[in-house]
PDB file of N, CA, C and O in Angstrom:
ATOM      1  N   UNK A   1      -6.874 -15.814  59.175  1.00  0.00           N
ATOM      2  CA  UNK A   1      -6.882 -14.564  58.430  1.00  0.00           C
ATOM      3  C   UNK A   1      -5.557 -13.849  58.669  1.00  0.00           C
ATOM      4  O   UNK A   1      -5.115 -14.018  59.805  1.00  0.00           O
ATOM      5  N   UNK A   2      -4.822 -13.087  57.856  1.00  0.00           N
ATOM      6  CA  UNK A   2      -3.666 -12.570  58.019  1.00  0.00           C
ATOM      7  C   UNK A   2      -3.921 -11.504  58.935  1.00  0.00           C
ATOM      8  O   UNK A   2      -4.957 -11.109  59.471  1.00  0.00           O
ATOM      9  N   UNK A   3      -2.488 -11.056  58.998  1.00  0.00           N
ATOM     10  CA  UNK A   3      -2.968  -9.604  60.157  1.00  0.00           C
ATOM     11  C   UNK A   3      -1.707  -9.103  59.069  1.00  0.00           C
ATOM     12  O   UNK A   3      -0.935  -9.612  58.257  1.00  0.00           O
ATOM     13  N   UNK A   4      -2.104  -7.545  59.722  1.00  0.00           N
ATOM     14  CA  UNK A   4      -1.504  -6.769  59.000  1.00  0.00           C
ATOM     15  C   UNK A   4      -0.851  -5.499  60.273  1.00  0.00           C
ATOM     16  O   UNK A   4      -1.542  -5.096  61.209  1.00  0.00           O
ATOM     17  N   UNK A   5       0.259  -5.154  60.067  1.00  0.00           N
ATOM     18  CA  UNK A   5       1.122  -4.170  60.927  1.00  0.00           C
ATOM     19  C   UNK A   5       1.048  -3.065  60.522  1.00  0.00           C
ATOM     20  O   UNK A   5       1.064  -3.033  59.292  1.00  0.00           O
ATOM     21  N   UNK A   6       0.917  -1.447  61.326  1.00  0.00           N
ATOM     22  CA  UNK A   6       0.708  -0.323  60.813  1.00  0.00           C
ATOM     23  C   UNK A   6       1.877   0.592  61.667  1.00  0.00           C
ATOM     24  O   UNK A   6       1.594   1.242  62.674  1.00  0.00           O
ATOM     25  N   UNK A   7       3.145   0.521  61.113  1.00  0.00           N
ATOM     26  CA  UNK A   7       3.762   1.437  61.729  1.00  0.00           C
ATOM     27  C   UNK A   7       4.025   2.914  61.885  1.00  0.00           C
ATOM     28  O   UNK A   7       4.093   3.743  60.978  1.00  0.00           O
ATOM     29  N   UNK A   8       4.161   3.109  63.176  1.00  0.00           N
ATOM     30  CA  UNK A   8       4.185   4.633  63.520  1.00  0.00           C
ATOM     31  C   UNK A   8       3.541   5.204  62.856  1.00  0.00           C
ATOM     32  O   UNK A   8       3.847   6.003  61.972  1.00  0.00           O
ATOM     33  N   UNK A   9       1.870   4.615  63.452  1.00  0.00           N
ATOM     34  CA  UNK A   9       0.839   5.575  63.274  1.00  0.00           C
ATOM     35  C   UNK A   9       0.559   6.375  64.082  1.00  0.00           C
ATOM     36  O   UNK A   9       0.317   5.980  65.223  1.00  0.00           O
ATOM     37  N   UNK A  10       0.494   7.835  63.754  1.00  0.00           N
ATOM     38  CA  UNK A  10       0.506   8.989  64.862  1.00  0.00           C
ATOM     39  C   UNK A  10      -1.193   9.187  65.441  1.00  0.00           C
ATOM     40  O   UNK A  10      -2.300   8.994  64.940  1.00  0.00           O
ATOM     41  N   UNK A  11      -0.705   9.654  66.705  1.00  0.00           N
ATOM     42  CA  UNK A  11      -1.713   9.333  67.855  1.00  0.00           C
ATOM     43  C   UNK A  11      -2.649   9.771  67.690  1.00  0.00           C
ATOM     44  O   UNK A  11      -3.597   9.034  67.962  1.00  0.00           O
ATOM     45  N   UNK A  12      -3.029  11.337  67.107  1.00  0.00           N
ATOM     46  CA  UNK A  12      -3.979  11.617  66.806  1.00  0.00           C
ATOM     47  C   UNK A  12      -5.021  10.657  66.424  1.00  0.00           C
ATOM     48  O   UNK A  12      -6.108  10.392  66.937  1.00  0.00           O
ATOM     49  N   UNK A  13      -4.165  10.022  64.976  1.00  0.00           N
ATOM     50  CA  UNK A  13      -5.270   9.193  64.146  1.00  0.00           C
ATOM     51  C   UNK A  13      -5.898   8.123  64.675  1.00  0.00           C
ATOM     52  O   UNK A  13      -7.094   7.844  64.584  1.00  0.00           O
ATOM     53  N   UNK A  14      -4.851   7.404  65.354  1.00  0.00           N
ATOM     54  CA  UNK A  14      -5.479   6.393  66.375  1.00  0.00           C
ATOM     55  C   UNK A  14      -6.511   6.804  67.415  1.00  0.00           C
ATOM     56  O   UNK A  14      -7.453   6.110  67.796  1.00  0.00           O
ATOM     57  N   UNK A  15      -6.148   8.228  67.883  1.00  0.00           N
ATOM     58  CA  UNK A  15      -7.603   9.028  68.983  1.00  0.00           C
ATOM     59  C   UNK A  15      -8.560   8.921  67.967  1.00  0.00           C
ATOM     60  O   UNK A  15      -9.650   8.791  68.524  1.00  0.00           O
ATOM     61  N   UNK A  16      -8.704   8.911  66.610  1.00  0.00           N
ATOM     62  CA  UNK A  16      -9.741   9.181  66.167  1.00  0.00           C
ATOM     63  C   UNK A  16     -10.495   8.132  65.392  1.00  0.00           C
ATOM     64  O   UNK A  16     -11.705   8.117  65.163  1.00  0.00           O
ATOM     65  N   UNK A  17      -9.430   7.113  64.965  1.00  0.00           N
ATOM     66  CA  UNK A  17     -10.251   6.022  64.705  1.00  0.00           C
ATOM     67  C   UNK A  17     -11.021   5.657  66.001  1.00  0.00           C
ATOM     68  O   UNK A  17     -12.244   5.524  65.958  1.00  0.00           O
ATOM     69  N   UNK A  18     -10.341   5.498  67.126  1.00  0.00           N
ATOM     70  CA  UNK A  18     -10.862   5.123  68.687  1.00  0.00           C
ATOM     71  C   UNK A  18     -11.861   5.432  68.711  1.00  0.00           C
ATOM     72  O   UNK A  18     -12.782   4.664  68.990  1.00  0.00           O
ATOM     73  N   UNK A  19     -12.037   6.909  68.367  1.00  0.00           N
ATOM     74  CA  UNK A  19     -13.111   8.036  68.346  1.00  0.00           C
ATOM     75  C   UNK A  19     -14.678   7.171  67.646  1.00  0.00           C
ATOM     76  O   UNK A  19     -15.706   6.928  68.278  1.00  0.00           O
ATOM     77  N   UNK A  20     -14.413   6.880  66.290  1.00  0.00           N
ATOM     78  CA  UNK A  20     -15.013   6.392  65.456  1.00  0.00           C
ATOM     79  C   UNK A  20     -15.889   5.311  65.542  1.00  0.00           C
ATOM     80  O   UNK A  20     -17.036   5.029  65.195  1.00  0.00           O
ATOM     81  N   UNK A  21     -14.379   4.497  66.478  1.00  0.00           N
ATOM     82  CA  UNK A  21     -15.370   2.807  66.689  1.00  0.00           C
ATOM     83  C   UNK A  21     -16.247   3.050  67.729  1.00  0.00           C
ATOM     84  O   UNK A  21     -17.407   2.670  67.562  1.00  0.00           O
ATOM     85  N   UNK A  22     -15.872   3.751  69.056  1.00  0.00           N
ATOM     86  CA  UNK A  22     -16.736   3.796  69.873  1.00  0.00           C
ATOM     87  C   UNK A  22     -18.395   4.345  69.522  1.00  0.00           C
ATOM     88  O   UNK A  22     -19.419   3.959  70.086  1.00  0.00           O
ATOM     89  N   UNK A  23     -18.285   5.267  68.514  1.00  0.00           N
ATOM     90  CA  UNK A  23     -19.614   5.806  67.877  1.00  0.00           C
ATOM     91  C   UNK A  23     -20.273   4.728  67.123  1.00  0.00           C
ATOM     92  O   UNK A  23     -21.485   4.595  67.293  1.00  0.00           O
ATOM     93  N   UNK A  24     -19.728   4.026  66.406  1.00  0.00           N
ATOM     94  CA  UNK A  24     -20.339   2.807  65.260  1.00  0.00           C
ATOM     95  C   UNK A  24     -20.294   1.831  66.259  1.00  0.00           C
ATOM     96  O   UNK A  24     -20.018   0.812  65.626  1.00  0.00           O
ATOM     97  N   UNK A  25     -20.426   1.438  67.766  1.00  0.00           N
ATOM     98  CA  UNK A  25     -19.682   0.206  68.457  1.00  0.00           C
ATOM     99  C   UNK A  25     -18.981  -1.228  67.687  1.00  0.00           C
ATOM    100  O   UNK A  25     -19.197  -2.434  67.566  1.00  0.00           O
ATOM    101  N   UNK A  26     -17.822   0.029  67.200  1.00  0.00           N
ATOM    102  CA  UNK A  26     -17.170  -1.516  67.011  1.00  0.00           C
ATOM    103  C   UNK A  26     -16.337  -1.397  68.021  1.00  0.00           C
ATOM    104  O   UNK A  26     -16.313  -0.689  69.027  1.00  0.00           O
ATOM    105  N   UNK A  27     -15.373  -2.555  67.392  1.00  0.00           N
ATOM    106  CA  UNK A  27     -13.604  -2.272  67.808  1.00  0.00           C
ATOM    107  C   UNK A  27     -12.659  -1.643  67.167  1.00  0.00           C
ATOM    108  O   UNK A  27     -12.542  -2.015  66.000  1.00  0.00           O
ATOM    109  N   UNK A  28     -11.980  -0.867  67.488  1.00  0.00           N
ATOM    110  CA  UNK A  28     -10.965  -0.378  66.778  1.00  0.00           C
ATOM    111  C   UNK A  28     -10.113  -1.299  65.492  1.00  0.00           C
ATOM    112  O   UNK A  28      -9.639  -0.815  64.464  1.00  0.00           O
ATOM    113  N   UNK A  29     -10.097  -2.694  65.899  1.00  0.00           N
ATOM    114  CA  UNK A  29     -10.414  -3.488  64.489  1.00  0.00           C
ATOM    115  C   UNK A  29     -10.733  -3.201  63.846  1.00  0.00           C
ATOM    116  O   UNK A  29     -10.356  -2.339  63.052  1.00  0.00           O
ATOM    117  N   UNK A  30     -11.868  -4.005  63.924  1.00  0.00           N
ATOM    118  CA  UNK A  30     -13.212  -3.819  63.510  1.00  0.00           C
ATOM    119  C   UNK A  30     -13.604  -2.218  62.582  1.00  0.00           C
ATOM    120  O   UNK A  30     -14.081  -2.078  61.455  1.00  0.00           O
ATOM    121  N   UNK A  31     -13.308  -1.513  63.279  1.00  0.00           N
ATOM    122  CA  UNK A  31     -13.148   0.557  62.707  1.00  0.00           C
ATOM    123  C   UNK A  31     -12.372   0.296  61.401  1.00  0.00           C
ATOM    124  O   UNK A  31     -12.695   0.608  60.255  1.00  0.00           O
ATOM    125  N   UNK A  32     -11.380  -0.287  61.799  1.00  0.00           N
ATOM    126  CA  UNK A  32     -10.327  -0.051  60.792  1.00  0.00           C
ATOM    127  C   UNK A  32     -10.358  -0.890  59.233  1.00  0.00           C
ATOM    128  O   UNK A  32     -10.022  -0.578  58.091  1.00  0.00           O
ATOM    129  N   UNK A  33     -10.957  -2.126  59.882  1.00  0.00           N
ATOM    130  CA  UNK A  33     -11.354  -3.134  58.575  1.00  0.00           C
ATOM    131  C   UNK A  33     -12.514  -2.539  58.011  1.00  0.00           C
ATOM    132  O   UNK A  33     -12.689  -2.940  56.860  1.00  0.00           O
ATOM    133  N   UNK A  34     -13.591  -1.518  58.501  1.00  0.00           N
ATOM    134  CA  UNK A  34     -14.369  -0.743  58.110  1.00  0.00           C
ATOM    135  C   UNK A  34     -14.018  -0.109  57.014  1.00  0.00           C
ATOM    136  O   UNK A  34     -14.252  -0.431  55.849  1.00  0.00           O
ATOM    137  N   UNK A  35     -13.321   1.007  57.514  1.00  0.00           N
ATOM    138  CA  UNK A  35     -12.466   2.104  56.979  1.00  0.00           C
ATOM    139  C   UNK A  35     -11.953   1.645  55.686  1.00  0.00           C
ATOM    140  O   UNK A  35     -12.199   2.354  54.710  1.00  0.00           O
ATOM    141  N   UNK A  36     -11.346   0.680  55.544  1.00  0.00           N
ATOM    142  CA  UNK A  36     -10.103   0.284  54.429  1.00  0.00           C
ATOM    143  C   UNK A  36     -11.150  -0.419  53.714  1.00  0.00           C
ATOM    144  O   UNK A  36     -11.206  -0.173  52.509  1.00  0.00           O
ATOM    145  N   UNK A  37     -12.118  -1.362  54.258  1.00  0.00           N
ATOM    146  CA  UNK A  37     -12.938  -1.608  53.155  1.00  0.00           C
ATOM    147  C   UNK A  37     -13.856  -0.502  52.025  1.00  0.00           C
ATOM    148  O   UNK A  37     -14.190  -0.755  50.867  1.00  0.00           O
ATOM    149  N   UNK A  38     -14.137   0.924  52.920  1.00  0.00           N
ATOM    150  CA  UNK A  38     -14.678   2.005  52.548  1.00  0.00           C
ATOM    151  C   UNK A  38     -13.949   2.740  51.487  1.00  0.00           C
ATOM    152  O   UNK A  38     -14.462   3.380  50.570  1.00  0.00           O
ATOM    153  N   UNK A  39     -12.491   2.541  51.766  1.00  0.00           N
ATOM    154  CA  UNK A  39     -11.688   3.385  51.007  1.00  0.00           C
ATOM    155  C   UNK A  39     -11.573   2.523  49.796  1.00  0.00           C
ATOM    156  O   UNK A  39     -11.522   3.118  48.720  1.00  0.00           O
ATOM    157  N   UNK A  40     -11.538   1.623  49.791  1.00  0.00           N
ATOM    158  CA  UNK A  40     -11.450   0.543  48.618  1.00  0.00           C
ATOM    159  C   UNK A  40     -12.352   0.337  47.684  1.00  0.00           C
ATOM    160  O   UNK A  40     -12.199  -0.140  46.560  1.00  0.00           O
ATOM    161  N   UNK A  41     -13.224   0.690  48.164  1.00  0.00           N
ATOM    162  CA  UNK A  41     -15.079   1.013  46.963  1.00  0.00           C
ATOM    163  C   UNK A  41     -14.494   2.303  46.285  1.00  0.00           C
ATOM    164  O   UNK A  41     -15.295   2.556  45.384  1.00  0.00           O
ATOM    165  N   UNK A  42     -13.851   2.908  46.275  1.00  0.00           N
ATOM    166  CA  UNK A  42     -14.001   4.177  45.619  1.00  0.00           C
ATOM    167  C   UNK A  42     -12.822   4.007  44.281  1.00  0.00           C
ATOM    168  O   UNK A  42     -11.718   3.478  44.406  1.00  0.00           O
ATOM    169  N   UNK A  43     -13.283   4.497  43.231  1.00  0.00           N
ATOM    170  CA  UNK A  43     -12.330   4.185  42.278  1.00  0.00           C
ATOM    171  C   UNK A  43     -10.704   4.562  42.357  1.00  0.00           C
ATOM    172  O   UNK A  43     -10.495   5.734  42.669  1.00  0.00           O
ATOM    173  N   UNK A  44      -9.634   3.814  42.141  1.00  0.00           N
ATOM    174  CA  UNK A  44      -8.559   3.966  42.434  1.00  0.00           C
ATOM    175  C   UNK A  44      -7.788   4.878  41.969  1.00  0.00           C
ATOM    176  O   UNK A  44      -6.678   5.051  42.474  1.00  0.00           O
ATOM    177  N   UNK A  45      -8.352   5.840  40.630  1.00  0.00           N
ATOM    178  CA  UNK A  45      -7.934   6.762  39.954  1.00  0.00           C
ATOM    179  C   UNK A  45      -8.845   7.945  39.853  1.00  0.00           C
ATOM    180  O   UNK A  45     -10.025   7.921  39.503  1.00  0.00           O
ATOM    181  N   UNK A  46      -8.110   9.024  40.222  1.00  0.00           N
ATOM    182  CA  UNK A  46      -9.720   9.847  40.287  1.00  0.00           C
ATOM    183  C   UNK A  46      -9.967  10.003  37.993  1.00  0.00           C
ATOM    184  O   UNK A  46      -9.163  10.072  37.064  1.00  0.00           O
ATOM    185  N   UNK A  47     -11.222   9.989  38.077  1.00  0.00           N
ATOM    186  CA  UNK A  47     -11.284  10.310  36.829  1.00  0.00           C
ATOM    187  C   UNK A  47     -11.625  11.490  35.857  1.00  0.00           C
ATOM    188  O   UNK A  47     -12.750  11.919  36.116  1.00  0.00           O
ATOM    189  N   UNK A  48     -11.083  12.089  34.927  1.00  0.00           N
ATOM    190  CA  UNK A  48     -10.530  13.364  34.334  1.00  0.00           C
ATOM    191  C   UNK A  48     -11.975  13.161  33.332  1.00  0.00           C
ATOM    192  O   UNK A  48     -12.469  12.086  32.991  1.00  0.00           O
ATOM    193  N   UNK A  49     -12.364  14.273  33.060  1.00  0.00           N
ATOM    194  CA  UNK A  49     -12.696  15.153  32.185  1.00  0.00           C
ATOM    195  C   UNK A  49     -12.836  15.768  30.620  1.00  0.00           C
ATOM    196  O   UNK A  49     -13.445  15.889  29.557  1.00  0.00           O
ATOM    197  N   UNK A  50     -11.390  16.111  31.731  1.00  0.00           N
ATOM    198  CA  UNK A  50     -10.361  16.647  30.179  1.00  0.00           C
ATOM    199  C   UNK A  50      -9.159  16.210  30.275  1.00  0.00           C
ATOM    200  O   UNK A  50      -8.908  15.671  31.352  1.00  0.00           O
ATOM    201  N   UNK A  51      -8.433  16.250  29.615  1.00  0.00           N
ATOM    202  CA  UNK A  51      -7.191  15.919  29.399  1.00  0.00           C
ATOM    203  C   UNK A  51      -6.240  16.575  30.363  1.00  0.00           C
ATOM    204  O   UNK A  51      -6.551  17.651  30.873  1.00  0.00           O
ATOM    205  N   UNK A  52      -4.812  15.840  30.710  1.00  0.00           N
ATOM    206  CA  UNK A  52      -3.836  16.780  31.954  1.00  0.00           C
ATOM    207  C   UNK A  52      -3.462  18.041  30.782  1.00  0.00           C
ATOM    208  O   UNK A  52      -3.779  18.337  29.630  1.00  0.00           O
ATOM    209  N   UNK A  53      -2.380  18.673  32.133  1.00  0.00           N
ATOM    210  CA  UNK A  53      -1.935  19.990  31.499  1.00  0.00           C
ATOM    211  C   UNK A  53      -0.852  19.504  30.258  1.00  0.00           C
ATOM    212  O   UNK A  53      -0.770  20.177  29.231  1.00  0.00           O
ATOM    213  N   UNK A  54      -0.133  18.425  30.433  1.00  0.00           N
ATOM    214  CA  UNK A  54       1.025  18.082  29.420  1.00  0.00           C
ATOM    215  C   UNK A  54      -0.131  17.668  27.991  1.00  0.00           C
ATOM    216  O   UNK A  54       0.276  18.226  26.972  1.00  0.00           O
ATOM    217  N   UNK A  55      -0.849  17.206  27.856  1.00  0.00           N
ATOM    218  CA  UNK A  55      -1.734  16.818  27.055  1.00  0.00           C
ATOM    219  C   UNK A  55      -2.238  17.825  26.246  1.00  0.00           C
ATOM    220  O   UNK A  55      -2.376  17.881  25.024  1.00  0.00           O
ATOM    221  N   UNK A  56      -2.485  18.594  27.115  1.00  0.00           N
ATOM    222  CA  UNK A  56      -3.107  20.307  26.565  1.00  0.00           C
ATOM    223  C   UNK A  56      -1.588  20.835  25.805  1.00  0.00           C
ATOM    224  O   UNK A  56      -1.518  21.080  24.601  1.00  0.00           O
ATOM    225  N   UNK A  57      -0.643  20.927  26.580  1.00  0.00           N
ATOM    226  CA  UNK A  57       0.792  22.021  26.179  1.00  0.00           C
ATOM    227  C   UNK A  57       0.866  21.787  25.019  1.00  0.00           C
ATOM    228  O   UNK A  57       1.079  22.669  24.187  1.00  0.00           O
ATOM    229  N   UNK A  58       0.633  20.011  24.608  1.00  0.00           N
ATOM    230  CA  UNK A  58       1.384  19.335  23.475  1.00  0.00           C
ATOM    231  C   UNK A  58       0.537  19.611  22.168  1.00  0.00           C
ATOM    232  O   UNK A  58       0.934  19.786  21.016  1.00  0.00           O
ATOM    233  N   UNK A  59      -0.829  19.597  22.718  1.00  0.00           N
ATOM    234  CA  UNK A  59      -1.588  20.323  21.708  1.00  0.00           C
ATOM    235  C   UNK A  59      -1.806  21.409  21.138  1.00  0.00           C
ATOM    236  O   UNK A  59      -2.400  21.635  20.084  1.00  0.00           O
ATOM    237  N   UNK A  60      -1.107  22.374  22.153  1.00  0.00           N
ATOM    238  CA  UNK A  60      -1.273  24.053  21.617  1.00  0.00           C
ATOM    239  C   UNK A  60      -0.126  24.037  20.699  1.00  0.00           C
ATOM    240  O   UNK A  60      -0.220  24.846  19.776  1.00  0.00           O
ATOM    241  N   UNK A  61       0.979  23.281  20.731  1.00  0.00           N
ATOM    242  CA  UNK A  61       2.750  23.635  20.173  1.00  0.00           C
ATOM    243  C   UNK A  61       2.469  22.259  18.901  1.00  0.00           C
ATOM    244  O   UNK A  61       3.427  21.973  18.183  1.00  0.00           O
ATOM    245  N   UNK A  62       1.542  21.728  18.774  1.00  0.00           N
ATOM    246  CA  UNK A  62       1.226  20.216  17.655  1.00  0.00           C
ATOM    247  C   UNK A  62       1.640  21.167  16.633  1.00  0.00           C
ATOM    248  O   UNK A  62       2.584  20.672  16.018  1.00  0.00           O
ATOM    249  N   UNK A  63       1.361  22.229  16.223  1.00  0.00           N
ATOM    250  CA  UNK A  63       1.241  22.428  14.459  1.00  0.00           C
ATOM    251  C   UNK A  63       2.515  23.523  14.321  1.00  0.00           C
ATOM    252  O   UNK A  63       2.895  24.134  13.322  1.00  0.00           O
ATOM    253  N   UNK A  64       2.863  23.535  15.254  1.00  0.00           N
ATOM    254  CA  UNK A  64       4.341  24.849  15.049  1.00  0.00           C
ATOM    255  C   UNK A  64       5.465  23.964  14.261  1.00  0.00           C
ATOM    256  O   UNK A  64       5.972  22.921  14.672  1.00  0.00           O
ATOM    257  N   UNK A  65       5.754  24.698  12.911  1.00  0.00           N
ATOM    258  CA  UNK A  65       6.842  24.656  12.370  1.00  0.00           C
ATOM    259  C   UNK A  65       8.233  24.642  13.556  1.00  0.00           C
ATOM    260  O   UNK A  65       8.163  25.754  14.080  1.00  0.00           O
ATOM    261  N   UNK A  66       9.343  23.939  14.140  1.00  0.00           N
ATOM    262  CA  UNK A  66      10.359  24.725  14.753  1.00  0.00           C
ATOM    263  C   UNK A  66      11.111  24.451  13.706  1.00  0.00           C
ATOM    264  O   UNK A  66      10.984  23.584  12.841  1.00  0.00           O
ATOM    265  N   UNK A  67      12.200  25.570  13.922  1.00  0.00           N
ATOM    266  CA  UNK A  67      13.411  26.238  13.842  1.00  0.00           C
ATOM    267  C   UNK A  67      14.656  25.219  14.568  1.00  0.00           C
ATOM    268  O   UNK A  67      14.857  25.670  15.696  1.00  0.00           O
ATOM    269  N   UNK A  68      15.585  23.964  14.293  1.00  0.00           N
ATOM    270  CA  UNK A  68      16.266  23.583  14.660  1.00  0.00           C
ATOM    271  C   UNK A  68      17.273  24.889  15.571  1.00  0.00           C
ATOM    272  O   UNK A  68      17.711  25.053  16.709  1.00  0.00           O
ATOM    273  N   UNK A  69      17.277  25.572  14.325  1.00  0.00           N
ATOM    274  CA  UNK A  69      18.548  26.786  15.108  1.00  0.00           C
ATOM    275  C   UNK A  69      17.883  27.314  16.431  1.00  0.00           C
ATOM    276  O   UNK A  69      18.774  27.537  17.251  1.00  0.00           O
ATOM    277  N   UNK A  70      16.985  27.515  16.789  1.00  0.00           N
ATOM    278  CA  UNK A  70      16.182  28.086  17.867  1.00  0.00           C
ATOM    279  C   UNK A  70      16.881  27.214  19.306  1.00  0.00           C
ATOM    280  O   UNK A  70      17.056  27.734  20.408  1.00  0.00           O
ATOM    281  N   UNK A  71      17.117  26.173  19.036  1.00  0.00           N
ATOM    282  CA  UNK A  71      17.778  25.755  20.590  1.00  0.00           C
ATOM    283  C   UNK A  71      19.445  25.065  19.730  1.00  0.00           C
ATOM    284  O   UNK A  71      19.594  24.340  18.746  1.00  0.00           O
ATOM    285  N   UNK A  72      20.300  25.624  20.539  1.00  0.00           N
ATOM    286  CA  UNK A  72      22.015  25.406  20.100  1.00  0.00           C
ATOM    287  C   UNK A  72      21.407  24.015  20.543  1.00  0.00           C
ATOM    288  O   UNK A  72      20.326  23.545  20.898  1.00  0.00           O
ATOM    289  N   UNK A  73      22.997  23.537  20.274  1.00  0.00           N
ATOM    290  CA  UNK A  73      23.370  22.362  20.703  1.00  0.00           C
ATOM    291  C   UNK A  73      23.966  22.466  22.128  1.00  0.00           C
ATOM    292  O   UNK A  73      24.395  23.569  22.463  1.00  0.00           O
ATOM    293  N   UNK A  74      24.032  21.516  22.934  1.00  0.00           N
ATOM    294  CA  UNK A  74      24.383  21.215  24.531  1.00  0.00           C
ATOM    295  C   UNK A  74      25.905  21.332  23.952  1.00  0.00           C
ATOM    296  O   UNK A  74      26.497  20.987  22.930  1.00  0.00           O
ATOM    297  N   UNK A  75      26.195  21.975  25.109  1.00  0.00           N
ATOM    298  CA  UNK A  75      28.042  22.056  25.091  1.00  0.00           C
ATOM    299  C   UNK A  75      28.518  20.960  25.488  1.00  0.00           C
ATOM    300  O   UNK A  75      27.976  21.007  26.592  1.00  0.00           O
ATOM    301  N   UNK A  76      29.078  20.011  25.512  1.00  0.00           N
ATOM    302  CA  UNK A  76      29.321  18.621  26.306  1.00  0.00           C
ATOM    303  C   UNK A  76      31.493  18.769  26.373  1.00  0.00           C
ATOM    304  O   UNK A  76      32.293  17.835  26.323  1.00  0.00           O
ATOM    305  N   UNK A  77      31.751  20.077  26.479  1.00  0.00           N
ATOM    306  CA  UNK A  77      33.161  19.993  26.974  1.00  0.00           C
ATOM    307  C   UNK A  77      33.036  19.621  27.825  1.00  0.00           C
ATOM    308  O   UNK A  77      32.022  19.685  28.519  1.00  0.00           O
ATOM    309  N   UNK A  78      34.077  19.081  28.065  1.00  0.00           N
ATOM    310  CA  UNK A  78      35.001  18.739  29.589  1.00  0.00           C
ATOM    311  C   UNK A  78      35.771  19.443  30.470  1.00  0.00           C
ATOM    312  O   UNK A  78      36.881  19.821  30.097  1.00  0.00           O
ATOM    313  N   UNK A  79      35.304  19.738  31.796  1.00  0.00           N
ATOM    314  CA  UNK A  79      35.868  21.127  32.348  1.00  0.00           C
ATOM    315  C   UNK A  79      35.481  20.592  34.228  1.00  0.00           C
ATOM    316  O   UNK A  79      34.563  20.007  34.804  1.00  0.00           O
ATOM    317  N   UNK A  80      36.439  21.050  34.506  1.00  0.00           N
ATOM    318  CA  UNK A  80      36.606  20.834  36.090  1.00  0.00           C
ATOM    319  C   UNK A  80      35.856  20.997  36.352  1.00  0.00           C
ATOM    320  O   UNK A  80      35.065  21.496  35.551  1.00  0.00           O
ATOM    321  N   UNK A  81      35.464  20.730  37.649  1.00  0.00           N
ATOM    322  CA  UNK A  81      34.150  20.725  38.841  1.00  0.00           C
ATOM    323  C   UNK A  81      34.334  22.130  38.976  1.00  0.00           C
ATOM    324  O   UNK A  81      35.481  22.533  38.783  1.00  0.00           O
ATOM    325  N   UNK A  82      33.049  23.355  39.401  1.00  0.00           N
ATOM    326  CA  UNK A  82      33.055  24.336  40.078  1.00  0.00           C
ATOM    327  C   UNK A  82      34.098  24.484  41.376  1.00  0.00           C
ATOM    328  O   UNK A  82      33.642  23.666  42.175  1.00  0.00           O
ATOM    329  N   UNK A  83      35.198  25.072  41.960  1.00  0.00           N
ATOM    330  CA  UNK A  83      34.916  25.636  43.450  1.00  0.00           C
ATOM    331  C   UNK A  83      34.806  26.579  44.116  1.00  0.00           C
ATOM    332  O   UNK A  83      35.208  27.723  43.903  1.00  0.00           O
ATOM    333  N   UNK A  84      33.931  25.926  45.466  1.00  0.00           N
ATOM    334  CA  UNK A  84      33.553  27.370  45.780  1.00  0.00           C
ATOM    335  C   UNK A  84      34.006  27.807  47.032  1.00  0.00           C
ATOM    336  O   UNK A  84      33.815  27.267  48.121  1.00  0.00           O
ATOM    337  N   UNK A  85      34.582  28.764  46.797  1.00  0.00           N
ATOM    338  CA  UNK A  85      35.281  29.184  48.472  1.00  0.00           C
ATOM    339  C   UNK A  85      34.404  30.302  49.500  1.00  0.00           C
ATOM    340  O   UNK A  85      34.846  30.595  50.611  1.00  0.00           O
TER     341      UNK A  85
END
């Protein structure tokens, strides 16, 4: 079976998986192949409802006429770096 490396996992968490196995008697293994199997049942995306906020924005602004003139054009001169003293 492969093994797998968990670096600079902070101590706490390790006190508390420790914590964990000793209550369920496992091994701290054992805890951990628990754990990750537990976290892995749960769907990988939480699932929505309703739609995100960009989804919503795009729908309130869907039927607006714009106005090209309403945003200029980007200036794209060429001009020295800022400095700042």
């Amino acid at each position: 079976m492969p093994d797998v490396l968990i670096r600079d996992m902070p101590a706490k968490m390790k006190q508390r998986l420790a914590a964990r196995a000793k209550a369920s008697g496992r091994s701290l293994s054992a805890e951990i192949k628990a754990t990750l199997d537990a976290a892995l049942q749960a769907p990988a995306a939480p699932q929505r409802d309703e739609p995100g906020l960009g989804t919503q924005l795009a729908e309130l602004f869907k039927g607006l006429d714009w106005d090209s003139e309403l945003v200029p054009p980007r200036d794209r001169t060429e001009r020295p770096p800022p400095v700042f003293s």
